[in-house]
ZADO-536474 format. One record per residue: residue in three letters; z, x, y of N, C-alpha, C in turn. Coordinates in nm, 3 decimals, always signed. Each point is the difference from the previous one (the first is absolute). Example, Ala and Ser with C-alpha at 12.3 -4.5 7.8 and 13.67 -1.06 7.14 Angstrom:
BEGIN
<'Ala'; <+0.780; +1.319; -0.569>; <+0.000; -0.089; +0.119>; <+0.000; +0.090; +0.120>>
<'Ser'; <-0.072; -0.035; +0.105>; <+0.006; +0.082; +0.119>; <+0.073; -0.077; +0.109>>
***
This chain:
BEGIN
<'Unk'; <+11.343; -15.631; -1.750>; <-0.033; +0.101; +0.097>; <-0.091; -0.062; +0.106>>
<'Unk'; <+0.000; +0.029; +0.152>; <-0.054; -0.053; +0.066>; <-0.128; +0.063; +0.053>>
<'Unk'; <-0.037; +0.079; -0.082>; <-0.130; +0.063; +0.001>; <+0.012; +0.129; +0.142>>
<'Unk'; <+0.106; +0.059; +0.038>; <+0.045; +0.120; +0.052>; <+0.050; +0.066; -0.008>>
<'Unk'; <+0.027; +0.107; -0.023>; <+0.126; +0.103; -0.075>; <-0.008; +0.122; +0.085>>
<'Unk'; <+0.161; -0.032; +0.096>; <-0.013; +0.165; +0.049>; <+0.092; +0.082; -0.113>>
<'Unk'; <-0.028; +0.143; +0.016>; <+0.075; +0.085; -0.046>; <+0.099; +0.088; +0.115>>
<'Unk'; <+0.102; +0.006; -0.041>; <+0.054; +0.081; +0.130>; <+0.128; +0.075; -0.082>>
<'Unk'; <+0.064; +0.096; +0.078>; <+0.139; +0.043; -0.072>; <+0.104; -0.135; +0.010>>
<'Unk'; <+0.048; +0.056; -0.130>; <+0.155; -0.081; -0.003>; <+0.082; +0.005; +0.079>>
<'Unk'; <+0.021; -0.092; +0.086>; <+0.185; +0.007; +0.048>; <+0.104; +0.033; -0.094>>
<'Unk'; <+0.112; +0.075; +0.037>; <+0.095; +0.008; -0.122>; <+0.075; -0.137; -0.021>>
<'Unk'; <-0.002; -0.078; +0.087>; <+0.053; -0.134; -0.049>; <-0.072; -0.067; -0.097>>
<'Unk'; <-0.097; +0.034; -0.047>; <-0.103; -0.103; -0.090>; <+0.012; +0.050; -0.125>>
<'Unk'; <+0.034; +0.162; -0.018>; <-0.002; +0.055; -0.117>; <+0.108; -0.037; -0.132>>
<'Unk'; <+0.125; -0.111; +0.071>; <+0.094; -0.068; -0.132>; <-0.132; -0.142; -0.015>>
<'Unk'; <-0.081; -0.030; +0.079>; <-0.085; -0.088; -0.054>; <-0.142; +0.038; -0.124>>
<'Unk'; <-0.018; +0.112; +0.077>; <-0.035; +0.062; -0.083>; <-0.027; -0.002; -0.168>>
<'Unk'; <+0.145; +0.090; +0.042>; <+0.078; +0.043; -0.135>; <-0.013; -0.181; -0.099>>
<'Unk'; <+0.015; -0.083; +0.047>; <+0.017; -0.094; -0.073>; <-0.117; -0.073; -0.032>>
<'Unk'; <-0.122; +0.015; +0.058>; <-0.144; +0.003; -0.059>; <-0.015; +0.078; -0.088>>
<'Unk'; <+0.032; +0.131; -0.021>; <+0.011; +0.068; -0.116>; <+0.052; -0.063; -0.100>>
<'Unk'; <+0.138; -0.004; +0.022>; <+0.092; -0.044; -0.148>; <-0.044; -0.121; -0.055>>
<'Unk'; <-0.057; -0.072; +0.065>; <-0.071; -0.149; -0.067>; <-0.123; +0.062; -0.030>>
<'Unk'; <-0.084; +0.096; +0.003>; <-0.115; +0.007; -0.041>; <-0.016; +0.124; -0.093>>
<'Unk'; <+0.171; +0.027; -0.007>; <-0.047; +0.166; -0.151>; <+0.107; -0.001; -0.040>>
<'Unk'; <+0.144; -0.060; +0.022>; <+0.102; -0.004; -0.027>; <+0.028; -0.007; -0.172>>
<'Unk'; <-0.107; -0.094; -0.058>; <+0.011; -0.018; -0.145>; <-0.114; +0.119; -0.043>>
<'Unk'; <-0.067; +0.081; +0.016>; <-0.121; +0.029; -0.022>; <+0.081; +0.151; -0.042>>
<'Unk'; <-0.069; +0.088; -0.106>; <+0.079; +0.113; -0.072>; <-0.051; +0.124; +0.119>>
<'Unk'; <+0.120; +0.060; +0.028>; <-0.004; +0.095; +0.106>; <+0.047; -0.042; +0.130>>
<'Unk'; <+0.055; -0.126; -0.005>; <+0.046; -0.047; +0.148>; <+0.106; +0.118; +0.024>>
<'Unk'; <+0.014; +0.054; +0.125>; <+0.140; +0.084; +0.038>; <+0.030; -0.040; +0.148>>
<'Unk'; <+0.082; -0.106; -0.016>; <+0.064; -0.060; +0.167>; <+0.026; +0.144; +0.096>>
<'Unk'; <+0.067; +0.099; -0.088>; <+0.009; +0.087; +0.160>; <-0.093; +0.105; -0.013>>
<'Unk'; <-0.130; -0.036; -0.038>; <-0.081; +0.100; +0.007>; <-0.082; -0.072; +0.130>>
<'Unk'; <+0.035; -0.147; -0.034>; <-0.108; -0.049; +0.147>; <+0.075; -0.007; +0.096>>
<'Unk'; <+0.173; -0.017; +0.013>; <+0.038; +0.041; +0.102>; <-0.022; +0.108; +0.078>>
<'Unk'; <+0.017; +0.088; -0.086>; <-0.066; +0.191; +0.073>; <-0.096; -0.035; +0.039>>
<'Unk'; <-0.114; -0.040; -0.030>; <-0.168; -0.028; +0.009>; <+0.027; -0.084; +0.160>>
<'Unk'; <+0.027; -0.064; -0.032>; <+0.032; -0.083; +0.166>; <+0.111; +0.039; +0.112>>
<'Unk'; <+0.065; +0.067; -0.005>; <+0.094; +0.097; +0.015>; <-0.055; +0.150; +0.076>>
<'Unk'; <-0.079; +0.023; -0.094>; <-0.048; +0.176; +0.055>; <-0.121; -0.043; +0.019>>
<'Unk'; <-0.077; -0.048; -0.010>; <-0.134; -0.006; -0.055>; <-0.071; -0.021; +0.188>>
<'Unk'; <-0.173; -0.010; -0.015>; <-0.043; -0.083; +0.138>; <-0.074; -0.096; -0.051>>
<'Unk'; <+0.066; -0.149; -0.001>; <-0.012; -0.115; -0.048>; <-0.063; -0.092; +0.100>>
<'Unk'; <-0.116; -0.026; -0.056>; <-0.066; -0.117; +0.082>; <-0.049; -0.113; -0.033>>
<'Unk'; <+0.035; -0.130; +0.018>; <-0.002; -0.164; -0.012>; <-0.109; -0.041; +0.000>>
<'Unk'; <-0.072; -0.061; -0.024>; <-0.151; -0.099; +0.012>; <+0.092; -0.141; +0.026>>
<'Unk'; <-0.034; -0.037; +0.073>; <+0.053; -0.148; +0.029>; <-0.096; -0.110; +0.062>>
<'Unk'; <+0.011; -0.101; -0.021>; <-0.085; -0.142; +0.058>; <+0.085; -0.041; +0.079>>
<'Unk'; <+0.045; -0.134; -0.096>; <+0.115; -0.100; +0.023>; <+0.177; +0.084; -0.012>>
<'Unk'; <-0.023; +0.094; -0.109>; <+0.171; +0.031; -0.024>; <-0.098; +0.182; -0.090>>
<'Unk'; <+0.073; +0.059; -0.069>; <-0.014; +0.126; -0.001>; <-0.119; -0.069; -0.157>>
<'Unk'; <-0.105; +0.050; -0.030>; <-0.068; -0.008; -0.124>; <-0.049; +0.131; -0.080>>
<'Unk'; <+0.103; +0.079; +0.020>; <+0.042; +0.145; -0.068>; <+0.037; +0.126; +0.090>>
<'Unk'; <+0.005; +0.117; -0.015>; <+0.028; +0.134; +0.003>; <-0.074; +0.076; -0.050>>
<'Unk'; <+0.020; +0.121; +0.060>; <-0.074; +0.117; -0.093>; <+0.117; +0.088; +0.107>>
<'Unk'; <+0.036; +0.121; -0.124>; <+0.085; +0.088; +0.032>; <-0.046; +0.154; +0.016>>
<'Unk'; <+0.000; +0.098; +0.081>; <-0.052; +0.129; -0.049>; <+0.112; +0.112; +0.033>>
<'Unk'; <-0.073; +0.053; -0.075>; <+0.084; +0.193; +0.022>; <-0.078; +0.106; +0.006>>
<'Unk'; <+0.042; +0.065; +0.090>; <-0.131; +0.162; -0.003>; <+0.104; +0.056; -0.051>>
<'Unk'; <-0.115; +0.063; -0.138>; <+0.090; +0.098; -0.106>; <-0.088; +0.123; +0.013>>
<'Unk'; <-0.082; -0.015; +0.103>; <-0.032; +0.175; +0.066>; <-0.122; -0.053; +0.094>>
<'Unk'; <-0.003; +0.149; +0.088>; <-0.120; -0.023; +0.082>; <-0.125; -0.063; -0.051>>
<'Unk'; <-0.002; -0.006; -0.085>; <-0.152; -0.049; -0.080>; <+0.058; -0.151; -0.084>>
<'Unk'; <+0.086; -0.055; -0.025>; <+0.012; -0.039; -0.069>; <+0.123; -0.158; +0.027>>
<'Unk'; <-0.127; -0.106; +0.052>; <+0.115; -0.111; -0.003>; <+0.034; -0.090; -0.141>>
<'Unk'; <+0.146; -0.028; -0.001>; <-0.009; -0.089; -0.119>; <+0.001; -0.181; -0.022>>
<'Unk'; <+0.001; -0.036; -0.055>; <+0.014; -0.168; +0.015>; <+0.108; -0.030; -0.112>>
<'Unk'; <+0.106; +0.003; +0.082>; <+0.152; -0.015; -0.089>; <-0.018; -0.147; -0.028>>
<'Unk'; <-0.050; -0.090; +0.083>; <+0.013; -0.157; -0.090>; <-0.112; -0.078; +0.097>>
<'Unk'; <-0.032; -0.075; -0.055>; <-0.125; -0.106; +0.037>; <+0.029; -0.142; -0.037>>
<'Unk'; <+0.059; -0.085; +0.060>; <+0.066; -0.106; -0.055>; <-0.095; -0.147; +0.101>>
<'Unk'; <-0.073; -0.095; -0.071>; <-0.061; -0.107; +0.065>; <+0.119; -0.080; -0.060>>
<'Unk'; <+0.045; -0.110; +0.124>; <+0.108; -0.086; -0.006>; <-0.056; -0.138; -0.094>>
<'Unk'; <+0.104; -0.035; -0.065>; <-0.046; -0.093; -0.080>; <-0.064; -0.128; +0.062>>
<'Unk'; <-0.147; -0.046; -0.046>; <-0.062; -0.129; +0.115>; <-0.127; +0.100; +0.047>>
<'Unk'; <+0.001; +0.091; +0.053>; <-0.126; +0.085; +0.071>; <-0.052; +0.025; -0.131>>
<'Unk'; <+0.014; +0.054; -0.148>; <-0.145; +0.054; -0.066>; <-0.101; -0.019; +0.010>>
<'Unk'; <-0.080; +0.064; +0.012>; <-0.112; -0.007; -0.020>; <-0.049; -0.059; +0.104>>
<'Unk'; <+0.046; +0.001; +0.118>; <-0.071; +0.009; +0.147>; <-0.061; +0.131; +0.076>>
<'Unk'; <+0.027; +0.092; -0.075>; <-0.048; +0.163; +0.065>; <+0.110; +0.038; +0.060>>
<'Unk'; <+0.102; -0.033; +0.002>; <+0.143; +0.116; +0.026>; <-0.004; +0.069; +0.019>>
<'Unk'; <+0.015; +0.004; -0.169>; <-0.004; +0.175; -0.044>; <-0.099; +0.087; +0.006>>
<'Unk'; <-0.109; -0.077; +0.025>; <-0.131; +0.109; +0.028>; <+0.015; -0.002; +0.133>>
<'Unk'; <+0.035; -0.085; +0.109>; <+0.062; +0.061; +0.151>; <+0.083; +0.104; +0.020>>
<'Unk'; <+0.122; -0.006; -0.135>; <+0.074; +0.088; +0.071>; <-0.035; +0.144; -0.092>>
<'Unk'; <-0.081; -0.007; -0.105>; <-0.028; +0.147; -0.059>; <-0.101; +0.055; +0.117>>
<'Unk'; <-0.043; -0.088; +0.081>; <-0.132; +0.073; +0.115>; <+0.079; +0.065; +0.060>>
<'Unk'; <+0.088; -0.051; +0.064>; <+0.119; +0.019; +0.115>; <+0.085; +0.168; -0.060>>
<'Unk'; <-0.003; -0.002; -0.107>; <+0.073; +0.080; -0.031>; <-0.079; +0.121; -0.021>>
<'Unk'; <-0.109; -0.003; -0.039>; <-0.150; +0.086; -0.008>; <+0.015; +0.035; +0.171>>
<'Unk'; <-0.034; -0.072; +0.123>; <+0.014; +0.008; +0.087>; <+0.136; +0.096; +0.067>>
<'Unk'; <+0.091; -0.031; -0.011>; <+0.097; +0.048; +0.062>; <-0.028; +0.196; -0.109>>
<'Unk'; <-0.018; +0.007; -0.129>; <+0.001; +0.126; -0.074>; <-0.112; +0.053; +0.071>>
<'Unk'; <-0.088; -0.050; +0.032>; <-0.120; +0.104; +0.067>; <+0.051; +0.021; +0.139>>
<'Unk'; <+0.036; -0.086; +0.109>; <+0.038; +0.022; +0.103>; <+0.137; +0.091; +0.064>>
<'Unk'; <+0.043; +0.063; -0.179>; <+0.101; +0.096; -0.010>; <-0.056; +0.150; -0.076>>
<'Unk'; <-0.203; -0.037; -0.016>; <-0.006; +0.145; -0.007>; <+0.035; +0.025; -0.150>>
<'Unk'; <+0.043; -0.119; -0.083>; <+0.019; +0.027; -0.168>; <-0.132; -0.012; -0.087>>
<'Unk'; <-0.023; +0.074; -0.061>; <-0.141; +0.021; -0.084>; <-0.002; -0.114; -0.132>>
<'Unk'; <+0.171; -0.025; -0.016>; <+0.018; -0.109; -0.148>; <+0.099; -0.057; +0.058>>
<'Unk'; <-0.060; -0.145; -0.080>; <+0.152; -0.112; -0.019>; <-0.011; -0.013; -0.120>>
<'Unk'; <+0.120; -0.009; -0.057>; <+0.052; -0.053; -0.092>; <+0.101; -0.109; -0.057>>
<'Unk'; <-0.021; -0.007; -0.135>; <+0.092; -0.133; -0.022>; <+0.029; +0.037; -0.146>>
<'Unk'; <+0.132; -0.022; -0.055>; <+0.062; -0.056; -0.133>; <-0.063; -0.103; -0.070>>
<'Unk'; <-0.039; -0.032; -0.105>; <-0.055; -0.136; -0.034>; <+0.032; -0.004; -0.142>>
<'Unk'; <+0.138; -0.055; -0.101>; <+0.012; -0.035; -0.120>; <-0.145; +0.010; -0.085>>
<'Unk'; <+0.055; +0.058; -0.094>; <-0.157; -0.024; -0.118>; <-0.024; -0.162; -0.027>>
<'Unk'; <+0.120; -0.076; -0.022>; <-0.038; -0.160; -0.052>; <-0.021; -0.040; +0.128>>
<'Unk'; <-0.012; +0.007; +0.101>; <-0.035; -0.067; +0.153>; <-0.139; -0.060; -0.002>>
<'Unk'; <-0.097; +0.002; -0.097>; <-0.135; +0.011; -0.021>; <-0.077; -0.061; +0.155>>
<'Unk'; <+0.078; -0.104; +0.057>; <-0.069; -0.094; +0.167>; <+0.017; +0.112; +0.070>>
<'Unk'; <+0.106; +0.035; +0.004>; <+0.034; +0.096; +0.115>; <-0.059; +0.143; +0.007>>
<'Unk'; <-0.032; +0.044; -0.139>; <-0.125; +0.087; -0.008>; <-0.143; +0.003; +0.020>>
<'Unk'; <-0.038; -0.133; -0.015>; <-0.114; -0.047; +0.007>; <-0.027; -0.003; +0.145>>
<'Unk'; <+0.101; -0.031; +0.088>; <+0.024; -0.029; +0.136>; <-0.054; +0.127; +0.082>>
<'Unk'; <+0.064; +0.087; -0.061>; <-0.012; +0.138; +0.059>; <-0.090; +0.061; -0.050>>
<'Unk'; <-0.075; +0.003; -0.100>; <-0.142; +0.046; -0.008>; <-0.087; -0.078; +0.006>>
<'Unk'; <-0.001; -0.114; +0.052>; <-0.118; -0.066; +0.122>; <+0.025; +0.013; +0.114>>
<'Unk'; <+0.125; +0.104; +0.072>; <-0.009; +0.013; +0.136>; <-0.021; +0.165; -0.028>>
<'Unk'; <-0.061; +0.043; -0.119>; <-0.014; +0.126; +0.019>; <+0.095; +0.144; -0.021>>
<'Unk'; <+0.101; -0.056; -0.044>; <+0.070; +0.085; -0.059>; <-0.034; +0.018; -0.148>>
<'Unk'; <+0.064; +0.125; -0.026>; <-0.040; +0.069; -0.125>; <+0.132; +0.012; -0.065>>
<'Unk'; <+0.016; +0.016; -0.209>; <+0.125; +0.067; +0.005>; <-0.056; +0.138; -0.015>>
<'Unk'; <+0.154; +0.055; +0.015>; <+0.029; +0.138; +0.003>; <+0.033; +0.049; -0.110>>
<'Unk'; <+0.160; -0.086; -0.045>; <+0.062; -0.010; -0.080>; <+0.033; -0.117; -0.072>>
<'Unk'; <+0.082; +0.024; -0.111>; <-0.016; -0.132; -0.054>; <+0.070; -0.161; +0.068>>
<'Unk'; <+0.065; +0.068; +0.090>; <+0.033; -0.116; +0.074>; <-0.020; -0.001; +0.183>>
<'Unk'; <-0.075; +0.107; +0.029>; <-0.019; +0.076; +0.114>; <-0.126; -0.027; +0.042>>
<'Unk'; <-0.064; -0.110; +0.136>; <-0.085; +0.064; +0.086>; <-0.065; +0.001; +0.062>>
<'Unk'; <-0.112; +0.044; +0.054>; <+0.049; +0.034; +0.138>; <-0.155; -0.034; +0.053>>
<'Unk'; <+0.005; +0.021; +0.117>; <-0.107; -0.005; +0.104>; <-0.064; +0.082; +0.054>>
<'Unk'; <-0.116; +0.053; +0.033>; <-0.046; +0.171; +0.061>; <-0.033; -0.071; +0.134>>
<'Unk'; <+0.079; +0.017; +0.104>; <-0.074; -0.023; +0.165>; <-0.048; +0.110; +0.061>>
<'Unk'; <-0.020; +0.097; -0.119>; <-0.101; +0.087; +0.073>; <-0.146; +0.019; +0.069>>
<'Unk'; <-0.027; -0.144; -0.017>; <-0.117; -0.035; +0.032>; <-0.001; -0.133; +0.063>>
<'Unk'; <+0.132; -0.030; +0.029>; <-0.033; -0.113; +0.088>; <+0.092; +0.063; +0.177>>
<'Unk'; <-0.046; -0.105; +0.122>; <+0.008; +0.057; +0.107>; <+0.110; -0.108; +0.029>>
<'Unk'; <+0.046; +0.022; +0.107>; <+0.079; -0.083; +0.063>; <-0.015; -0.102; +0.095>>
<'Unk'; <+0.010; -0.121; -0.007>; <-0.051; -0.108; +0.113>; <+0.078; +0.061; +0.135>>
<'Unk'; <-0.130; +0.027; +0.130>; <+0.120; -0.016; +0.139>; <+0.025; -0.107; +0.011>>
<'Unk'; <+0.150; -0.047; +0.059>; <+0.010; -0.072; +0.097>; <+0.000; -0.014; +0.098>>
***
């Protein structure tokens, strides 16, 4: 990584590239569903972190006025553990408040134990046993 990372929306041309950062990075992993991330990239409002070439995604859905979700969060294989994914969970915090949603949320497997851990050091809580979520009821929105 070259120590810059914009985030911006996806072109739809990038999203079969995409798709194939995924399948190398969950393809073997229990719960992979190829056309669940097609839909996800497909319907979704998908936005890239990129340097040099794309170094993940984050996908969302408003599943109500109050309520954005985080259908997938994927750091490209080579970026871990550079702050990605804590770029693009901000980004996504960002865009849910600047839509006026009180919660984000996320899915997170019970055996995921990193990826849980992930999300309750950025402050999410569960809900449920595999559910959860974020209160931006108390956070404001950056102007630009």
């Amino acid at each position: 990584m070259t120590g810059r990372l914009d985030i911006a929306p996806c072109p739809p041309a990038d999203r079969g590239l995409l798709f194939q950062l995924a399948e190398v990075a969950f393809a073997s992993e229990r719960g992979w569903d190829a056309a669940r991330v097609l839909d996800a990239l497909d319907h979704d409002r998908v936005f890239v972190a990129r340097d040099d070439g794309p170094a993940g995604y984050v996908a969302l859905r408003t599943e109500s006025d109050i309520c954005v979700v985080v259908d997938q969060l994927l750091v490209a294989p080579g970026h871990e553990r550079m702050g990605v994914g804590h770029r693009l969970l901000e980004y996504a915090e960002q865009y849910a408040i600047e839509r006026r949603a009180s919660v984000l949320r996320i899915a997170v497997e019970s055996d995921n134990s990193a990826a849980r851990s992930f999300y309750r050091r950025a402050g999410f809580v569960p809900v449920e046993c595999e559910l959860f979520e974020l209160d931006l009821g108390t956070r404001t929105p950056r102007l630009t």
